[in-house]
N, C-alpha and C positions, 0 to 999 in steps of 0.2 A: 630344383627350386627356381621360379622364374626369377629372372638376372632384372636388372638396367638393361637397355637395348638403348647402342648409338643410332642419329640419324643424320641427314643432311635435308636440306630443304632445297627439293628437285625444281618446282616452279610455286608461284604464286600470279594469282589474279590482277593485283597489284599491290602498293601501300602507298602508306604518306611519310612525306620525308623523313629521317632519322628513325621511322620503324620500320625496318626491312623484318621480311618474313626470317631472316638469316639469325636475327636476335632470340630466336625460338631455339636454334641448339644450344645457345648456355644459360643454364641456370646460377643464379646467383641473386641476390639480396636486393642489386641494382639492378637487372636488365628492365629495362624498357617492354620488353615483350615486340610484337606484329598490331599494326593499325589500317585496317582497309583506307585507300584515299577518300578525303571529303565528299559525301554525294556522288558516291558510287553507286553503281547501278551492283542487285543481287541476281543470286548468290554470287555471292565470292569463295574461293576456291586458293587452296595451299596446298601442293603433293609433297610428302619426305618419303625420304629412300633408306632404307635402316641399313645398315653396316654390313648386315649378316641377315639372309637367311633368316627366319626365326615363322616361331609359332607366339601369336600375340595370345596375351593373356588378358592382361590389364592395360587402362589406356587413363591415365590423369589428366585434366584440364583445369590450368588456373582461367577465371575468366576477370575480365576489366569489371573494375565496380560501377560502371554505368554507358561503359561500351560495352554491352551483352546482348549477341545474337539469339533469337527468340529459339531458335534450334542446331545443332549438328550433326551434320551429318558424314556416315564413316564409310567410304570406300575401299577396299583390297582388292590389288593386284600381285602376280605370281609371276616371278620373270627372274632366270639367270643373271646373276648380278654380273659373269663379265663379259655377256652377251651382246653388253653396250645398247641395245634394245632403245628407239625414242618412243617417249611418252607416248606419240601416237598410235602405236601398235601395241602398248599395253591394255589389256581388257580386264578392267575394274569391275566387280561382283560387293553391290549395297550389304553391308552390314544391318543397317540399320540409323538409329538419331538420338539423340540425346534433348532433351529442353531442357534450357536457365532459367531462373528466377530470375524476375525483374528488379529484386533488389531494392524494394522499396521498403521493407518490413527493417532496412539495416540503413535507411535514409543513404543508401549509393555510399556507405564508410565501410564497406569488410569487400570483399572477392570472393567468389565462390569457386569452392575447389571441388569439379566433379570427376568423380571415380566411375569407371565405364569395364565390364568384366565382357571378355568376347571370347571365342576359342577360333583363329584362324591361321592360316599358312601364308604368309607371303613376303615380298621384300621392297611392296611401293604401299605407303596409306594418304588416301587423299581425304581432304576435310573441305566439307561443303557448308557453308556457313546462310543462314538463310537472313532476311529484312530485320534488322535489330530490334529492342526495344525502344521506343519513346518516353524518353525524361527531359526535363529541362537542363541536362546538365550536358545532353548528348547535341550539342545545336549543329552539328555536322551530319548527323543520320551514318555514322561508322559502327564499325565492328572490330574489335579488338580479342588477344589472346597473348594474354602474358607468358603464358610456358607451357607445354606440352611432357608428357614421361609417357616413355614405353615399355611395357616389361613385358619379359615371353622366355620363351628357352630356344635355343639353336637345334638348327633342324640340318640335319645332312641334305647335299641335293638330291637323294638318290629318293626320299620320299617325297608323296606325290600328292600333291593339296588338294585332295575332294572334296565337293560339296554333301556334308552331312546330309544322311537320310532321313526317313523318317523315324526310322527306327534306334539309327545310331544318334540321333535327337533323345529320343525317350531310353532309352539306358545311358546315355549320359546326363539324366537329371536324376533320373532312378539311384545313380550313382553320387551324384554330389547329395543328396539327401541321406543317401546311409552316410556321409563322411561326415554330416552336419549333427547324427542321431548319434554318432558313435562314439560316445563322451565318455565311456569305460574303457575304450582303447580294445575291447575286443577284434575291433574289425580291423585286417590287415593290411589293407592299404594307407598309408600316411596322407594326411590332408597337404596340399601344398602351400607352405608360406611363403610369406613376400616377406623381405628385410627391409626392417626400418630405416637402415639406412642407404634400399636404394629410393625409396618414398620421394616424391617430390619435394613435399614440405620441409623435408630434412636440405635440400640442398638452397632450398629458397629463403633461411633464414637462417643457413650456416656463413659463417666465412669459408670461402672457397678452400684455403692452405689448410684451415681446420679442419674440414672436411676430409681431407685428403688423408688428416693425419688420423684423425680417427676413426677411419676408413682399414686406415694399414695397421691401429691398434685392433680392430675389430678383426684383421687377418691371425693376427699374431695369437688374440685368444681363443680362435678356432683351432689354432695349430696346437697349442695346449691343451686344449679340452682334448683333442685324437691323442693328444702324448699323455692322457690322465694329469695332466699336472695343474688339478686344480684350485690349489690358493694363490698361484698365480695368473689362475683364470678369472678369481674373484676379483684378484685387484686389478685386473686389467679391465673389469667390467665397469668397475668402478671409475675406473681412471677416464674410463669412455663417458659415464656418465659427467664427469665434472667436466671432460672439455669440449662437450656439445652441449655446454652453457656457457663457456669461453668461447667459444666457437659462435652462439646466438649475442651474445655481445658486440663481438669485433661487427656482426652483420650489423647491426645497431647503428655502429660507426660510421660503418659504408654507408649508409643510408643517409643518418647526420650530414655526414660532408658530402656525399653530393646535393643533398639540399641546399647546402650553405654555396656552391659551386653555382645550382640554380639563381642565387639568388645575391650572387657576386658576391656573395661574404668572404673572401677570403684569406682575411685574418683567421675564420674562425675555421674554415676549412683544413689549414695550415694545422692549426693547431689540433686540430682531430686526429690529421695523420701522424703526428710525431705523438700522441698519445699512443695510437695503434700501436704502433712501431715499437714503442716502449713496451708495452702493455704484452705485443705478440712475441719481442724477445726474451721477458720473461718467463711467457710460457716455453718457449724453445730451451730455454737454459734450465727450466726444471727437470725437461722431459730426458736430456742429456744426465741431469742429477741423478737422476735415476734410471737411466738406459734402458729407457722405455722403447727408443728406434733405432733399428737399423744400425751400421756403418755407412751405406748411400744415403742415408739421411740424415746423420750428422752432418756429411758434406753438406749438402741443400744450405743447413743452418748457418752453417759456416761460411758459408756464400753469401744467404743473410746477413752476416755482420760484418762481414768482406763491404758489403752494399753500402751500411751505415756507418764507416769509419769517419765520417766526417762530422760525423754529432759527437760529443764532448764525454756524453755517458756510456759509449759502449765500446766493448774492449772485442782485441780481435779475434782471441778464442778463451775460450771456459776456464782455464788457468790465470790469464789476466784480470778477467773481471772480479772483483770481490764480492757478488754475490752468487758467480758463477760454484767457487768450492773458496766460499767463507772460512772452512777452519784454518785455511793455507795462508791466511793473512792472521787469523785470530785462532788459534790452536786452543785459549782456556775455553770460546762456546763450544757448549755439547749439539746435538744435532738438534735438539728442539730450537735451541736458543739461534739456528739455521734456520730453521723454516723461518722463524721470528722475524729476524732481521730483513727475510725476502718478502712476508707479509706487510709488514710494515712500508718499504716502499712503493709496494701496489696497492695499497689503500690509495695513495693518491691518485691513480691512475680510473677509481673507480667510478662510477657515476654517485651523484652525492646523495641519492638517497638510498645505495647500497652500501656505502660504506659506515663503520661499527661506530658507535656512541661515541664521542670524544669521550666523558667520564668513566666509562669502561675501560679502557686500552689501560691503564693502571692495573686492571685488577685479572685483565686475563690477554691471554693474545691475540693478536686481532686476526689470526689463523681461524680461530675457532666461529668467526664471525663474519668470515667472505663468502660469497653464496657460490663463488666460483670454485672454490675447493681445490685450487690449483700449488699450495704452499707445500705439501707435505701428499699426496692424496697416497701413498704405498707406504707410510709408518707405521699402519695398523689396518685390520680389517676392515675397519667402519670407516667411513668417510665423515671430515670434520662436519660434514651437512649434517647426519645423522649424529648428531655426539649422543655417549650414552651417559652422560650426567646431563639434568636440568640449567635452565641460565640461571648465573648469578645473580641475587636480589638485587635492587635498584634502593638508592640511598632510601626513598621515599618507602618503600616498602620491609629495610630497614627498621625504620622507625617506627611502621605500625607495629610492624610483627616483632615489636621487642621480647618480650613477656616470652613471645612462642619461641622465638629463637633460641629464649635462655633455656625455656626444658626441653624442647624437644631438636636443639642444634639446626646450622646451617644448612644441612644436606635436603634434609626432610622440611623443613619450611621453605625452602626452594624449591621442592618438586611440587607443594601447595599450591606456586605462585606461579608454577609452570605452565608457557602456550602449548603445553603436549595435555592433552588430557587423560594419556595414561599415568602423569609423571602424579598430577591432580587425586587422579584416585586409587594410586598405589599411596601416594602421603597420607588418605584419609584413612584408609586400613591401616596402614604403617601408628598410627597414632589409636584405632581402634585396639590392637596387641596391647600399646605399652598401655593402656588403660584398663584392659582385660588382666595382664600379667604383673599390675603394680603392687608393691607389697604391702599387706597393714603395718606393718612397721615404720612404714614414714612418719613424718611429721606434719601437722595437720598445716603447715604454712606451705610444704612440699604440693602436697595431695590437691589445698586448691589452687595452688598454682599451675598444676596439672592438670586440674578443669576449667580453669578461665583459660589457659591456650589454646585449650580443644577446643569452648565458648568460640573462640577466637575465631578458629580457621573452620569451625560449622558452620559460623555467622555469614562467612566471607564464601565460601562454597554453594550455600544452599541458591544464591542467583547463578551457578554456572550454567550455560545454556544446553551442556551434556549431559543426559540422563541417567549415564550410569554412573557419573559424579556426583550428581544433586542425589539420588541411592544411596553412596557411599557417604555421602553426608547426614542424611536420614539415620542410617545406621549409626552413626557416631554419635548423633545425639539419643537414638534411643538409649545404646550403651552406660549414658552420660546419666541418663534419669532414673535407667531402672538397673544397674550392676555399680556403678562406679559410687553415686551418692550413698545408697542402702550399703554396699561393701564397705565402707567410710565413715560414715554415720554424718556428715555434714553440715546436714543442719537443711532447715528451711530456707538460709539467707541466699545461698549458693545456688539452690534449688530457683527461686526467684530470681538471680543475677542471669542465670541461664535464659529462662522465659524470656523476660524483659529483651534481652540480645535477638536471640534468634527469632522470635514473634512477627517482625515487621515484613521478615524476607520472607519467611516460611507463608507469611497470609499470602505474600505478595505472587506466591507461585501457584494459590489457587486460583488466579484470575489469569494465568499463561495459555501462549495461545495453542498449546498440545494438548489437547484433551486427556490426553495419556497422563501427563503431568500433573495436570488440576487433578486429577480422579487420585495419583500416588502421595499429594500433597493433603487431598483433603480425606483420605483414609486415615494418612498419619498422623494428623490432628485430631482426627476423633479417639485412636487408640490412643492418642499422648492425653486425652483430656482424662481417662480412664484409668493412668497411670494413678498409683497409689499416693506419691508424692507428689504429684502434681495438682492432683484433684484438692487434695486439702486446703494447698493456696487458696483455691477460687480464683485463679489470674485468668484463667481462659474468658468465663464468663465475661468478668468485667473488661478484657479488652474488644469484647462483643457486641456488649450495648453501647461502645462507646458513642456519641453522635457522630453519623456520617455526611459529608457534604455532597450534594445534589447533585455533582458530577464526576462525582466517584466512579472510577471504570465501570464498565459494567458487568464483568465478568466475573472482578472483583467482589461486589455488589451483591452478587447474585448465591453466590459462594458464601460469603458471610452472614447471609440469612439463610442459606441450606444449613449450616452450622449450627447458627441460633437456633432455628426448628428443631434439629435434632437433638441437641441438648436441653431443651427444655422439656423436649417429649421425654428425654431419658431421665433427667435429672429433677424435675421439675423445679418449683420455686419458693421450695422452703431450706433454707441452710444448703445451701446451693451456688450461690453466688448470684442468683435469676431472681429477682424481685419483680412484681405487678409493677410498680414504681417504673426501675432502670429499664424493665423491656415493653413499656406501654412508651413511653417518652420517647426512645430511642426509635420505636415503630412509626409511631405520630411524627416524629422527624423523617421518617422515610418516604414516607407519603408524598412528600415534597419533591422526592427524584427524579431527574430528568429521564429517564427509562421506565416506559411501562411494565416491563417485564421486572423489575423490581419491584415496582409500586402495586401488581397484582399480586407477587411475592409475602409483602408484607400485610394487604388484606387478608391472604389465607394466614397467617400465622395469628395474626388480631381474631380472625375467628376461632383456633385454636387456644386462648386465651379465653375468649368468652363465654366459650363451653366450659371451662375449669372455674372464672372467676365471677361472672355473669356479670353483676350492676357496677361491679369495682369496675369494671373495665369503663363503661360508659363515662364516668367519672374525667377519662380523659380525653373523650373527645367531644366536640359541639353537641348541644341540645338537635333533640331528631324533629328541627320542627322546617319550613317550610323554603324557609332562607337557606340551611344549611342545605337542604336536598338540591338547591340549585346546584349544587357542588357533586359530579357526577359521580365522582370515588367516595361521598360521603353516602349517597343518596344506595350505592352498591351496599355500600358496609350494613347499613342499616338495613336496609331489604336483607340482606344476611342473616343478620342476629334477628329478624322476624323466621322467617324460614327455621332458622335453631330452635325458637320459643314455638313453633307451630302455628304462627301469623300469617294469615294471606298480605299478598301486596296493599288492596285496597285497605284493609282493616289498618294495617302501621299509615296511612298517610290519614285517616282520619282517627289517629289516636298524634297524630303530630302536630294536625291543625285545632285539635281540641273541639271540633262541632259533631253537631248530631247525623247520625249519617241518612237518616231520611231526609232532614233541611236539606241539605247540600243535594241530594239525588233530583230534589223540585228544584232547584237554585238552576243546576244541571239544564235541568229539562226545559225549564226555560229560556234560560240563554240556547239554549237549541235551538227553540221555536222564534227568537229574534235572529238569529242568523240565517233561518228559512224567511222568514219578512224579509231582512235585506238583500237577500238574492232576488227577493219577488221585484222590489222596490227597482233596483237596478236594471231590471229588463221591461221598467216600464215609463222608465224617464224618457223625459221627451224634452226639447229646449224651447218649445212652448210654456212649461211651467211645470208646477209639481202638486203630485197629490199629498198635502200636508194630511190627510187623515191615515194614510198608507204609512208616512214618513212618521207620524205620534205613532201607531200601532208597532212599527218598526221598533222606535227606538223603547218603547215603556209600553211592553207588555207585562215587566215585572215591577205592581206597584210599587217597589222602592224610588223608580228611576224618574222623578219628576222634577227634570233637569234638561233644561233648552240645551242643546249640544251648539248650539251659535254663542251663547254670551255667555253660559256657563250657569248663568240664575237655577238656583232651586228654589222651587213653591210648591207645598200640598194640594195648589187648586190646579196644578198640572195634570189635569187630565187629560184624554182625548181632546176634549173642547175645548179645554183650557188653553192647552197646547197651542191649536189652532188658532185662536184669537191672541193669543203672544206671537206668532209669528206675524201677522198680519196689522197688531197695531204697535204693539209695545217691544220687540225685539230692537235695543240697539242695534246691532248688528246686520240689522237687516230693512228693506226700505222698497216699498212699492215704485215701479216706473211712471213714470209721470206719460209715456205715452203708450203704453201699451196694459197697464195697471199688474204687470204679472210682479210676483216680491223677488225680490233680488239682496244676495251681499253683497252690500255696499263697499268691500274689496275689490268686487268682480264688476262695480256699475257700467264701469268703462269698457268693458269689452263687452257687455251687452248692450250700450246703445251701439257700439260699433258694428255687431255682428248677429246676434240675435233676436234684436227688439223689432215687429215689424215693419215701424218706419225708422232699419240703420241707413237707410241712401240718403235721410236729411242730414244725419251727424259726422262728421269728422275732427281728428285728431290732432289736437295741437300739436306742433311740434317741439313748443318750450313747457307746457305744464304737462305733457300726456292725455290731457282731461276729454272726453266728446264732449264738444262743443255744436249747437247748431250751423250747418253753412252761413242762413245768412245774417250770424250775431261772431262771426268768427273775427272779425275786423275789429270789432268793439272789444269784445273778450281780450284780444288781444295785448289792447291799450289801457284795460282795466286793473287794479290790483290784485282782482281774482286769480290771473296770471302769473304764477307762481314758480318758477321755472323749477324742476326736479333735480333734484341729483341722480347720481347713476341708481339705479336699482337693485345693487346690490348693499349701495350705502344710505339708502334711506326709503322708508314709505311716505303714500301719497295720500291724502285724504278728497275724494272727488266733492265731496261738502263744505269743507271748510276751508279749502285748498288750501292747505297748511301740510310742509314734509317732519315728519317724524324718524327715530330710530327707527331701523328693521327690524322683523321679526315678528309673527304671530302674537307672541304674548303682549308685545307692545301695539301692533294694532287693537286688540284687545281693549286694552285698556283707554287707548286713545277714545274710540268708539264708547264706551261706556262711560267715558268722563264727560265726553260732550254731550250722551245724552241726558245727564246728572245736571249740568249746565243749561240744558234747553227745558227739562220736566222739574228739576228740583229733587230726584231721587237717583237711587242707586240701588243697584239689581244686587242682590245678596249672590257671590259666589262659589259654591260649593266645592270643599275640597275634594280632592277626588279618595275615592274608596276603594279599598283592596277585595277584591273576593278571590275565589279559587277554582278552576276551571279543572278538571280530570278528563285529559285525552282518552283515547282508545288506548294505548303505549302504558297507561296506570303513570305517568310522569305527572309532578305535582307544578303548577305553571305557577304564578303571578301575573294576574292581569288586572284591567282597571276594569270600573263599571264600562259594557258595550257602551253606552252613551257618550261617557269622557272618552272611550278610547278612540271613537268615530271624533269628537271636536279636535283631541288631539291631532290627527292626521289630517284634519280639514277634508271632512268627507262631505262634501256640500253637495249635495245633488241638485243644486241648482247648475253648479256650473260641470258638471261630469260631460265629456266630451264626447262627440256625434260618432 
């Protein structure tokens, strides 16, 4: 099996201060590792020289978490080791190269430990280090390498290191591939392993003396397994397991204090090490407790304490100390009440969030409770890690589970409560038996006391996030419904105490996010609804329709109307617990959900409903008329229950609007042919003027529409010609130029004397009223009151007439303009409200629009002033 393989570090390229390449032969928790110097030129280069001869197998690299060379590369050379031979004359043969990760994906916080598999013979490796990566954390452009491991087998000199053929290439992969297929153990050659602990990782986060020591326990249990002696093989395995977690501790330590060493702390450094020290003399006096090593390494220990005689707490050998061999001072403890008392002063020693409850230590030992396992680890087979009883309840947990406690005892509502989840669902079987096997002979105060605990610890199970718990909880209460009540005779009250409990968590697992789950949860609710005794309640139903709120999971959600569906398909809604009533209300609340996939949810069920109850259903929701279809889930619904009753689209929008459907098809076709005139109209303006007969055709081809879209006036003498002569004399709104006579909005007067009209080179712009004024009256205007200075134009309109500012805003120019022509004629133009009709897209969508006419004043669709 390949070994650990020593090495020494023959040369290197260079380093930078305090990292010598030489930091690379020891492994330990601390070392520093090798650092190319600042702004070295590549590659850089490190040769070691292994100890022995060997055939390399495996080759481990820790690498720096942001000093990482973009590649390595692996040399072997084959040379009599005491040939004395110099570097020069050795002739290195490429391996091959390895690439690192940049390390960005761990933001430069972890190391990467690459594992490299070779098969070669030699006794020099040199590593070829190529231009590193680029980070911000590297501002030097280095290369670093924390630790190196080599593992191989030793080679006689007398064999001779060839370069593999081609042949002996492909049967030896031919061959590593049967050894990787051969998982029945047919094939006869043995795979080779690597021991864990000659792994690098093992020694990079052991303490170096632990190391060593469980090193030489891991000797000792080899030698037993060849002498068959194995329950002391077992405990010796064990005993390795607990102190290469003592062992990753003390590494902790090391680390700790020399941080604190970096960073001059050292108060705190101080006190690290005389922790250590305490902490590692413990372990040494257990191990002697139990002569776990050696005679040469009692000595070692004993030289240890030889070392420490000057601290107050340690004695010079095992006999003196009292917790060395406790009974020799205290002869009434037994040997537990030993471990006890050595647990106990190593609780302090521990880091604080390992060490056990303060409230606890009362009720058990705090043996049972150290992760290090180092008090007792050879008293019994199992290690205190492993206990084979659950942890004792917690006050709090006490007091829920009183009830349970009382029938079904401490043991078994502890394994309930248990972080084991086998402990979890051995209590739920455990308690399925005594309900299976209870007798009719109790008494009916017994019996349900024996089903509100079960209630209990179902209630409390059914959220565990194990599935073969959340099963074994399933089971317990089918048990509960259909053997234990009926066996018992009950009663409905019990029946209902039950529901009511378990209801909340049970829904609550249909919405989890294992599909697996939801699918075991909501089968079991549909069998539990079909239960004999359950069904009669009616509880299901009505915790169904409850109302739900709009942001209710969704998974949830979705689940509980799969439910409703199927129970109403199954059950329907007569003596049921399913009324038209509770499940039309509760649907109409659905509606409302923030998740569409709910809210199509509950349309399909509303249509299942409408087929069973037809007009009853309508009843709760809006009238199907023109308003409501703006509402696009209502406008669905309805198209629906048309499609069920055998209704085309068009037919339900004009059974909604109430008209005739030939009117409406002219109404249609007309406004068609106004929206072909205002296309026409728009590609024939010009800013010389406008054809008002084009513009009357445009706007009232449909005799209703005899309405000036400038001032709003409706008149029946709005004809064509009517039209025309309202625009031209009688429109307030509207006002002939005085030099060029074309009609203009008197909104717009001002930017058509400016820019439009064809004598704009006489007019300019004041700059305190905005108004075109003539050039050569601009003086006079000026000093006139017509001069009316404006406000901004966001806060007020201008009148170019009356030079008067008013509020802003359309409706209010409006009115302005119509009030001063009421003032100047003595009348007032009658204003027509606007009218609603109904417009059918291509799409069959039912619109709200205004008459074309109002909807063009509304927009100020002036085609006088429509842009060039």
């Amino acid at each position: 099996m390949p070994r650990k393989i020593g090495f020494v570090v023959a040369s290197s390229s260079g380093h930078e201060d305090n990292f010598s390449a030489n930091e690379l032969m020891v492994h330990a928790p601390t070392v520093h590792g090798w650092r190319s110097a600042r702004f070295c030129t590549y590659p850089q280069e490190i040769t070691l020289q292994v100890t022995e001869r060997c055939r390399l197998k495996k080759l481990q690299l820790l690498a720096h978490q942001f000093m990482i060379p973009s590649e390595v590369e692996f040399h072997i050379a084959d040379s009599p080791l005491e040939s004395g031979a110099p570097n020069h004359v050795l002739h290195f043969r490429r391996l091959g190269y390895v690439s690192l990760s940049d390390n960005e994906k761990t933001a430069f916080g972890a190391r990467e430990l690459k594992s490299v598999y070779i098969d070669a013979v030699g006794t020099h490796l040199k590593l070829i280090f190529n231009k590193s990566h680029i980070n911000c954390h590297n501002l030097y452009n280095q290369v670093a390498l924390v630790a190196i491991n080599i593992l191989g087998d030793h080679v006689d000199a007398s064999e001779v290191n060839s370069i593999p053929t081609r042949d002996h290439l492909i049967e030896q992969y031919i061959s590593s591939s049967q050894r990787e297929s051969a998982l029945d153990g047919t094939y006869s050659r043995k795979y080779e392993s690597l021991s864990p602990l000659d792994d690098l990782a093992f020694d990079m986060y052991q303490d170096p003396e632990m190391a060593q020591i469980i090193r030489s326990l891991n000797d000792k249990k080899q030698e037993m397994v060849r002498l068959e002696r194995y329950d002391i093989a077992k405990k010796l395995k064990q005993a390795i397991a607990d102190f290469q977690k003592v062992g990753e501790h003390l590494g902790r330590c090391h680390v700790e204090k020399r941080s604190a060493i970096e960073k001059e702390d050292y108060d705190t450094a101080r006190l690290m090490k005389e922790q250590m020290e305490e902490y590692r003399l413990m372990v040494y006096q257990q191990l002697q407790l139990h002569d776990l090593l050696d005679v040469d390494q009692v000595g070692v220990i004993k030289e240890f304490n030889r070392s420490m005689k000057g601290h107050s707490y340690v004695a010079v050998n095992k006999f003196d100390h009292p917790l060395a061999n406790p009974t020799s001072r205290y002869p009434e403890l037994t040997h537990r009440d030993c471990s006890s008392l050595v647990c106990n002063t190593l609780v302090n020693f521990l880091p604080f969030d390992e060490r056990p409850i303060p409230t606890l230590r009362n009720r058990e030992s705090p043996c049972d409770r150290l992760p290090l396992a180092i008090a007792d680890p050879l008293s019994n087979p199992h290690s205190p890690i492993v206990s084979d009883e659950p942890e004792p309840l917690t006050e709090k947990a006490q007091r829920d589970a009183s009830l349970a406690i009382e029938v079904y005892g401490d043991d078994l509502v502890a394994g309930a409560y248990s972080k084991k989840w086998s402990y979890r669902e051995d209590a739920l079987l455990a308690v399925c038996k005594k309900l299976t096997e209870s007798s009719p002979g109790m008494s009916k105060g017994e019996l349900r006391n024996m089903m509100r605990a079960a209630v209990f610890l179902t209630k409390k199970t059914l959220l565990d996030n194990v599935s073969s718990v959340f099963q074994a909880s399933l089971k317990l209460l089918e048990i509960i419904l259909t053997q234990f009540v009926t066996k018992h005779h009950l009663g409905k009250a019990e029946v209902a105490h039950c529901l009511e409990q378990i209801w909340p968590n049970l829904l609550s697992r249909t919405g989890d996010s294992s599909s697996r789950v939801r699918a075991v949860a909501m089968t079991f609710i549909q069998e539990m609804a079909l239960f004999k005794e359950v069904r009669s309640l009616q509880i299901i139903p009505g915790e169904l329709v409850k109302p739900m709120k709009y942001n209710t999971a969704t998974r949830v959600a979705l689940s509980r109307m799969e439910l409703l569906e199927w129970m109403v398909e199954k059950f329907g809604t007569q003596d049921s617990g399913f009324t038209v009533d509770n499940v039309m209300k509760f649907l109409t609340g659905t509606l409302d959900h923030s998740a569409s996939s709910v809210r199509e949810m509950a349309v399909k069920i509303i249509y299942s409903m409408y087929r069973l109850h037809r007009n009853t259903v309508l009843d709760y929701l809006p009238a199907n008329s023109a308003n409501t279809r703006k509402n696009v889930l209502y406008k669905t619904i309805f198209d629906g229950f048309g499609r069920i009753d055998g209704h085309s689209v068009v037919s339900q929008v004009w059974m909604a609007t109430g008209q005739d459907p030939q009117r409406e098809r002219e109404e249609i076709r007309s406004l068609q042919d106004q929206l072909v005139a205002l296309k026409e109209i728009s590609l024939h303006v010009s800013t010389k003027g406008v054809d008002f007969r084009k513009l009357s055709v445009a706007f009232c081809v449909c005799s209703r529409c005899s309405l000036c879209i400038f001032c709003g006036e409706k008149d029946e003498a709005f004809t064509d010609e009517g039209l025309d002569l309202h625009y031209w004399k009688h429109c307030p709104m509207l006002r002939r130029c005085v030099q060029c006579r074309q009609v203009v909005e008197i909104s717009g007067l001002t930017d058509h004397l400016l820019m439009d009209c064809e004598n704009n080179g006489a007019f300019m712009q004041c700059a305190r009223c905005t108004e075109a004024v003539h050039k050569d009256q601009l003086s006079e205007h000026a000093q006139s009151s017509a001069c009316n200075r404006k406000r901004s134009s966001h806060a007020s309109n201008h009148c170019p007439l009356c030079h008067e500012n008013f509020a802003p805003g359309e409706e209010v120019r409006q009115v302005h303009q119509v009030s001063r022509a009421v003032m100047s004629h003595g009348s007032r133009p009658t204003l027509q409200k606007k009218k609603t009709i109904l417009v059918l897209t291509s799409q069959d969508f039912l619109l709200e629009k205004t008459c074309i006419c109002e909807l063009l004043a509304e927009i100020r669709f002036t085609c006088i002033h429509l842009p060039k």
